[in-house]
N, C-alpha and C positions, 0 to 999 in steps of 0.2 A: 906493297910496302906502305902506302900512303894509307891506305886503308885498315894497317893494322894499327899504324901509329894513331891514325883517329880512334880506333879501338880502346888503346892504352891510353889516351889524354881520357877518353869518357868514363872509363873505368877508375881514372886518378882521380876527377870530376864530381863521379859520384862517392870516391871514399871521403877528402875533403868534405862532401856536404853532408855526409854520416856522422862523421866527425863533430861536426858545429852543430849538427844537431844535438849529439848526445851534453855539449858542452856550453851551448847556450844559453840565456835566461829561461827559454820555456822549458822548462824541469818537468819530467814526466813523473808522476807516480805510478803505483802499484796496478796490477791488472785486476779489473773488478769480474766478474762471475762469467763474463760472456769474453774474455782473454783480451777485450779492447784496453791499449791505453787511456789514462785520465789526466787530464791537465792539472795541478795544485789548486787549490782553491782556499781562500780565509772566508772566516764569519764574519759579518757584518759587525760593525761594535754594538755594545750590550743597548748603549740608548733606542740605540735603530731597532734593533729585534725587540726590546721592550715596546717602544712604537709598532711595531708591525702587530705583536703579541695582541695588544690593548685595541686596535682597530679591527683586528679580522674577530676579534673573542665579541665584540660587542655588535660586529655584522652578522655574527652566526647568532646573538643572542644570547651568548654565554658570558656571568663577570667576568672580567680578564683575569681578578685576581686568580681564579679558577682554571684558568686554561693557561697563565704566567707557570706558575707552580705545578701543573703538570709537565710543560715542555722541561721546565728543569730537574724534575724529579727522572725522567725519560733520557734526557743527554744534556742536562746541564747548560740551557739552550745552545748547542751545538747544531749545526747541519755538517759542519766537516771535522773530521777528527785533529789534532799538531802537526798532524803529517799532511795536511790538505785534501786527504780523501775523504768519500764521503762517510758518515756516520754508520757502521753499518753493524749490525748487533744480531747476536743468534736467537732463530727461531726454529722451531719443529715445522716449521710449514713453512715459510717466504721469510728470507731476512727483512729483518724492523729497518728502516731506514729515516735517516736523516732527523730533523729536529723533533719532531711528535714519535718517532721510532715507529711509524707503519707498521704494520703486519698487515691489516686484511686489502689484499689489493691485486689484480690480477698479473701474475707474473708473465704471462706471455704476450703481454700489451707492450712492446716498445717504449712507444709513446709518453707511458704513462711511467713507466720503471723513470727514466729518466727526470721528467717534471719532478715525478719524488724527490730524486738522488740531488739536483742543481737546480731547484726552483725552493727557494726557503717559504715564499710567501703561500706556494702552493702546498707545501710541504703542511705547515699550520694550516691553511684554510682544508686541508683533508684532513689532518686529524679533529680541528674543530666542527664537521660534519659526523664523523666516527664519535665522536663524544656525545651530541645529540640524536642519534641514533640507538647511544647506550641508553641516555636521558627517554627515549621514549618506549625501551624495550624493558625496563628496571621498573620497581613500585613507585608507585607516587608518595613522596613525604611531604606528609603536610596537607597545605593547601595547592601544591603546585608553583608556588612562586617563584620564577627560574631565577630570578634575584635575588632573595633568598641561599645565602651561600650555603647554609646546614643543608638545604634542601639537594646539593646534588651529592652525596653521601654516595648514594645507590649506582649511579651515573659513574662516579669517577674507580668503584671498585668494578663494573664492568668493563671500563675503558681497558684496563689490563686483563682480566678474567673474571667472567661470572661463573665463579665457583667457589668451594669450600675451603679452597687454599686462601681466597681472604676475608674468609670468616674471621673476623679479629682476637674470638675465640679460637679458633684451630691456629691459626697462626702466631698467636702467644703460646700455645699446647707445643709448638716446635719452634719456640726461644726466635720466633720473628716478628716483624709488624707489617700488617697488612697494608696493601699499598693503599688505599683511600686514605687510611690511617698515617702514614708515611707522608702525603700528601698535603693535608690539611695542619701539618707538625710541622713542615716545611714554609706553607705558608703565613707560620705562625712566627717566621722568624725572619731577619731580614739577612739573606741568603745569598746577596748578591751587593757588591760594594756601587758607592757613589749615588745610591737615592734611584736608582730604578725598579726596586721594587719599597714595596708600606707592607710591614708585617701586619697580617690580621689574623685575627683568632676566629678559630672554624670552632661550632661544636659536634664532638659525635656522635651519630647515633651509640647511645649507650649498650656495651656488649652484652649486658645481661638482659638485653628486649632481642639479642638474637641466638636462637640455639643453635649448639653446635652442630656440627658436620651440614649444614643445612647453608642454603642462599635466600633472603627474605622473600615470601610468598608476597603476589597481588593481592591476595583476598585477604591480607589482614594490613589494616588500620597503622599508619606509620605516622607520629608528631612529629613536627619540627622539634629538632629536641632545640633547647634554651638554654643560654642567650642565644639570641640567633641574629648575626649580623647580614646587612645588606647590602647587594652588592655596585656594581655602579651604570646599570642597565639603563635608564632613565636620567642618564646625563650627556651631553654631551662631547664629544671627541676634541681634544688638543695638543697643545706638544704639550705636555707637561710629560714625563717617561713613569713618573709614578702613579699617577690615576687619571691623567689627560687631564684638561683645562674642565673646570665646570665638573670634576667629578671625585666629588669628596662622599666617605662613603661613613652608614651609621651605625652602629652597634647598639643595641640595649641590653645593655647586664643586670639580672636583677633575680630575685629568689622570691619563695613564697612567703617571708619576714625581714625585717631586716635586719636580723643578724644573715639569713641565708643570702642575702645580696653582700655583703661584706666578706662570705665566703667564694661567693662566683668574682668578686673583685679581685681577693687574693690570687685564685688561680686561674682566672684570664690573665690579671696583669703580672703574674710568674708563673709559666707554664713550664717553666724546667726545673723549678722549685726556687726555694730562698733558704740564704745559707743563716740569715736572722728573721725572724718574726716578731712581734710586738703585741703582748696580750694585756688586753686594759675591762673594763667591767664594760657594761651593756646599760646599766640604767643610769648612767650621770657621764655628764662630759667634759669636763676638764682636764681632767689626766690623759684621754684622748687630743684633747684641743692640744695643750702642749708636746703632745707626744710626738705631731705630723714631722714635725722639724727631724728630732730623732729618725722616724722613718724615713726619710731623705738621707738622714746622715749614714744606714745603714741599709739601704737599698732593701726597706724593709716593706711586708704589706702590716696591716692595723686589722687584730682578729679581736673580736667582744664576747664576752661571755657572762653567765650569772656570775655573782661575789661571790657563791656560795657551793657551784656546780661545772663541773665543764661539759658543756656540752656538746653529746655526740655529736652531732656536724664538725663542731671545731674540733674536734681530736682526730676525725678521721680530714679535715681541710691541712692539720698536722702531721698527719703520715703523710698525707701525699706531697708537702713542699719539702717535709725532712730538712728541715734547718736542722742546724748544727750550734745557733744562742738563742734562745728566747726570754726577750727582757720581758716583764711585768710592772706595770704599771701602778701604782698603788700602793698606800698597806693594805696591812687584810682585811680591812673593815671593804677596802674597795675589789682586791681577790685576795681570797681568804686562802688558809694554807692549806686546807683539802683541796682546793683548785690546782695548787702547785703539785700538790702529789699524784694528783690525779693527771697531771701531763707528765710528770718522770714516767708512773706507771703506765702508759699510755707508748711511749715512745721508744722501741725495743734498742735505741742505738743512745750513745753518751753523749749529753747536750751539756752547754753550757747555758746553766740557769741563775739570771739574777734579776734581783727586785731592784727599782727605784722609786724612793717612798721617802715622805716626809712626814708632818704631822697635820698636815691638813694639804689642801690643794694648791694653796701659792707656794708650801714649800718642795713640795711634790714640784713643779713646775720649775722654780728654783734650781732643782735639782739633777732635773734632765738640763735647764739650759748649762748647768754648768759644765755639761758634758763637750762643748761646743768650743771649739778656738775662738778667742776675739775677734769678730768680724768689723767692729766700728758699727755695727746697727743692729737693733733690739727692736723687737714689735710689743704690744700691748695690750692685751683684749682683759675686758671684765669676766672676770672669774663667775658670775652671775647670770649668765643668759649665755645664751652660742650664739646667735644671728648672724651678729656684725662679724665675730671674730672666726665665722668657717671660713671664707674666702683667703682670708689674709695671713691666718696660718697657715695655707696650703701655698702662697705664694712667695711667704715668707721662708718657707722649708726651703723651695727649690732654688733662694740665694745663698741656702746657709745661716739665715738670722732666725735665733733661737726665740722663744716666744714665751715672754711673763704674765703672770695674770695680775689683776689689781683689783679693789673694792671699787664701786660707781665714786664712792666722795673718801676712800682712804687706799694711803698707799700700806701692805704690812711692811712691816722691821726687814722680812727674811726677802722681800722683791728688793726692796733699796739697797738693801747688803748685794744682793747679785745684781743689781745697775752697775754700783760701785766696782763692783770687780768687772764685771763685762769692760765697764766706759765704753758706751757707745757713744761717737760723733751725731747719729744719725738716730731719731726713734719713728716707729708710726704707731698709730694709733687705731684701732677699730672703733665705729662705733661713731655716735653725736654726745653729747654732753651727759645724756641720759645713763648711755654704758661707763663711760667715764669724763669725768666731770675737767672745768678747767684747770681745778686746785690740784686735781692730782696730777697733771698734762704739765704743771711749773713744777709741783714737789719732784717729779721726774726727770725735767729738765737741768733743776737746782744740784738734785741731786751727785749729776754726772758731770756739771759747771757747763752746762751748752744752752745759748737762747732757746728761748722758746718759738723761735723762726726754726729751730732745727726739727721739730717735732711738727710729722706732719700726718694730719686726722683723715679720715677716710669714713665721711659723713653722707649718707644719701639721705632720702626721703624715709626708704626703708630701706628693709635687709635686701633686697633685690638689687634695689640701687647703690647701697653700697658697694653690694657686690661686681656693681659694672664698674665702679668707680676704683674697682682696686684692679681688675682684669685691664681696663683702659691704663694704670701706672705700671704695674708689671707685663702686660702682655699684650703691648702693641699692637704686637704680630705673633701668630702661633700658630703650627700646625696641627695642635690638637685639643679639642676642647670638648671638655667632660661637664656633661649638664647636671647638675645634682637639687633636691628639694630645698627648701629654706624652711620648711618645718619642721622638719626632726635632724637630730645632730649622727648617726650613729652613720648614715650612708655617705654624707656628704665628708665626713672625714676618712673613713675608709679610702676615699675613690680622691678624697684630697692628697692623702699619702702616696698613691699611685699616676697622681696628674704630679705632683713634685717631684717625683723620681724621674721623671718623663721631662720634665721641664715644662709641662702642659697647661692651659689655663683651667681653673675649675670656676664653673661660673651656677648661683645660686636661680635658680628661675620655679616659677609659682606652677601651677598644678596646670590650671586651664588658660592662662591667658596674662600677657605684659601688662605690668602697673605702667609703664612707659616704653612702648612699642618702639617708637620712634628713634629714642636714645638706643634701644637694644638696636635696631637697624643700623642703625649710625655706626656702633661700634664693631657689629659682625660684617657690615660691609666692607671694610676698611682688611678685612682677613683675606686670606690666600678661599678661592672659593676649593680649592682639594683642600681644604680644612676635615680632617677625621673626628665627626663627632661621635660620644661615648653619652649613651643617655643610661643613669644611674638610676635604678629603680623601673616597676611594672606601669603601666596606663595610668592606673587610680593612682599614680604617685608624681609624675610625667608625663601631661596627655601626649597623643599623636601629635593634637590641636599645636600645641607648643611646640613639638619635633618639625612639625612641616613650615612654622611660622619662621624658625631657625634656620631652616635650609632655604626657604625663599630669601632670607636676609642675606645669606650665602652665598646666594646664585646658585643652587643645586639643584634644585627644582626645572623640570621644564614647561614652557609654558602650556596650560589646560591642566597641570598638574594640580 
């Protein structure tokens, strides 16, 4: 009797502990392949797996932006699914598992199944071996430079399949995008909220260097196609979540002319196209200079062209952003009406096409500012030279303050008329006395009834200096800064228009070397060293020499670099 009663208490015993089992906080999930229960499990937060991302990408030798944008193209950096289980995705051979989504892996390994499924760190540092693997099984592009982001092209279309399925040809032939392709679009966008990832632009190898039905051969000859950004191998490691401490990365955009760099500017800096465009002439600069503001106001890029022709580059840089307005800049002496016709005919879809023009260049300028709400501040550059006045337009846009032109010793009738209406509290000036004089600096002042304490000039030594001297009032602090020449005006306002949209500083710097090294130090020290520089134009326009003297000022460099 006593013996059955202990029976029945152990039996009660153990339903009770069935019970709280099934009801207690350790919540079981779903049975994985081998009929075992799994404990729930969460991801770590985004910052952390960005951190882990950027450390183990830069231990295997890979940029992270590279191996960032794979893990989320693959599961969104996931290692467990909403449900707490692990990540687990169909394969013809082994389920892909967890955040890199594995596939090639031994499945009768225990040990190893596991580390995949509950180990996140190991999970990335296996696929970041698996991607280097593809990196040495794929053609060389280029020179080899694993820094070099274009350069893993080859690499990252192996990482999912080396085959004709993502031939970017055959995969457009069946209404898809290839996954390298998908990849490099991904990282071209900022994809993930809160600043753990820095969108950067990849370039492709271009699909007409590869035929179809085919996967690129070793024996043939692969460029780095252009621009070619780089990535952040040679810096290094911090908490920063977006490119670590010390690791700010560079890009050079730039074409074989410089209209064809104004077109690699337009579609780096709007890669999903723009719903407005801005076409101004190619050989004189004013209707440009005033225009950057404009381009700011309409999240627009700045395309140049002959007064007399459109040229094919820019008509097909027009199909592929597909706006929907395209203002013009000018009358027709500056683009002529076969220009305009020749962009209707050119554009198979219904744009909204208008000119702003006046009868010379200050009314022209006049004319876009009045396009602009009253801000309380006006800039001012000489209609007469660009120098002084690229920087200032381009930082002048990204407040909103519209941008007038004036003669060195006169102001015209039609700028005073739009002072008057503007009334700006606030003016500045480009330039030393030379681009504009004191008398005009008071008729200006008088004009709108505000001291001449209120007008304030933006005078360097030269155009360089100026240039620091307006980067040091507007941009403090910046996260991204776009190098442009101080000798010709056609690139540095393009890539002006695109640093204003940005909120970004455009800073003027000489070919080979600082007229004042020290002052540039001074001011690029003082920047976040994950500063993203954007160098506008090729070598003979922007040497290295200068690129590397920038990133030493930076802290980007490491040391023996």
């Amino acid at each position: 009797m006593v013996k059955f009663k202990k029976q029945k208490f152990l039996a009660s015993l153990l339903a009770v502990i069935l019970f709280l089992s099934f009801n207690s906080g350790f919540a079981l999930a779903g049975q994985d392949g081998e009929g075992q229960k799994e404990q729930v499990y969460s991801n770590p937060p985004l910052e952390e797996i960005a951190s882990k991302l950027e450390t183990i990408a830069r231990a295997k030798g890979i940029p992270s932006v590279i191996l960032k944008a794979v893990a989320f193209v693959e599961s969104g950096w996931r290692q467990f699914d909403k449900n707490g289980n692990v990540l687990i995705g169909k394969s013809q051979s082994n389920p892909s598992l967890g955040i890199m989504q594995i596939t090639t892996y031994d499945a009768s390994d225990p040990v190893l199944v596991e580390k995949l499924k509950y180990d996140i760190d190991f999970n990335i540092s296996y696929g970041a071996d698996l991607l280097n693997e593809k990196w040495k099984m794929v053609p060389t592009i280029g020179d080899g430079d694993r820094n070099k982001l274009e350069n893993w092209y080859f690499a990252l279309w192996a990482y999912n399949s080396w085959s004709i399925k993502n031939n970017p040809n055959n995969a457009k032939a069946q209404g898809l995008v290839a996954y390298q392709d998908a990849v490099i679009k991904k990282a071209a966008t900022e994809y993930l909220p809160g600043g753990v990832v820095t969108p950067v632009q990849i370039t492709p190898i271009p699909p007409e260097l590869i035929p179809s039905d085919t996967v690129p051969r070793k024996d043939q000859v692969w460029e780095t196609p252009l621009p070619y950004t780089l990535g952040d191998l040679n810096v290094g490691t911090g908490e920063s979540v977006s490119r670590g401490a010390d690791q700010g990365s560079v890009t050079r955009v730039y074409g074989p002319n410089r209209v064809e760099t104004a077109n690699q500017i337009a579609l780096k800096g709007w890669p999903n196209g723009a719903k407005t465009v801005i076409l101004t002439r190619d050989d004189d600069f004013p209707d440009a200079l005033a225009g950057v503001p404009l381009a700011k106001m309409y999240n627009a890029p700045i395309l140049v062209t002959n007064p007399q022709e459109l040229y094919p580059s820019v008509r097909d840089v027009l199909t592929t952003l597909k706006p929907s307005r395209i203002i013009i800049l000018g009358g027709e002496s500056a683009v002529s009406q076969a220009v305009e016709m020749q962009v209707n005919q050119a554009l198979s879809w219904e744009i909204n096409l208008r000119r702003i023009a006046g009868e010379d260049r200050f009314e022209t300028a006049s004319r876009i500012a009045r396009e602009f709400p009253v801000s309380g501040k006006v800039a001012l550059a000489t209609g007469m030279d660009f120098p002084d006045a690229l920087s200032l337009a381009s930082a002048a846009a990204a407040e909103g303050i519209p941008l007038l032109l004036v003669s060195p010793h006169n102001m015209p009738e039609v700028t005073r008329e739009t002072l008057q209406e503007l009334a700006p509290r606030e003016i500045y000036l480009a330039g030393g006395e030379a681009a504009i004089s004191n008398a005009v600096a008071e008729e200006a002042a008088q004009a709108v009834g505000i001291t001449i304490d209120n007008i304030q000039r933006f005078a360097g030594k030269d155009r360089y200096d100026t240039s620091l001297l307006i980067a040091r009032e507007f941009y403090p602090w910046t996260e991204e800064l776009f190098l442009a020449t101080g000798r010709d005006y056609v690139e540095p306002l393009a890539s002006g228009a695109l640093a204003a949209c940005r909120n970004s500083c455009l800073l003027l710097v000489p070919p080979n070397d600082f007229t004042d090294p020290e002052a540039v130090e001074n001011y690029l020290q003082a920047l976040p060293s994950t500063t993203y520089v954007q160098v506008v134009g090729g070598e003979s326009i922007i040497s290295e020499e200068i690129v590397n003297k920038v990133k030493t000022f930076l802290r980007q460099n490491t040391p023996g670099q």
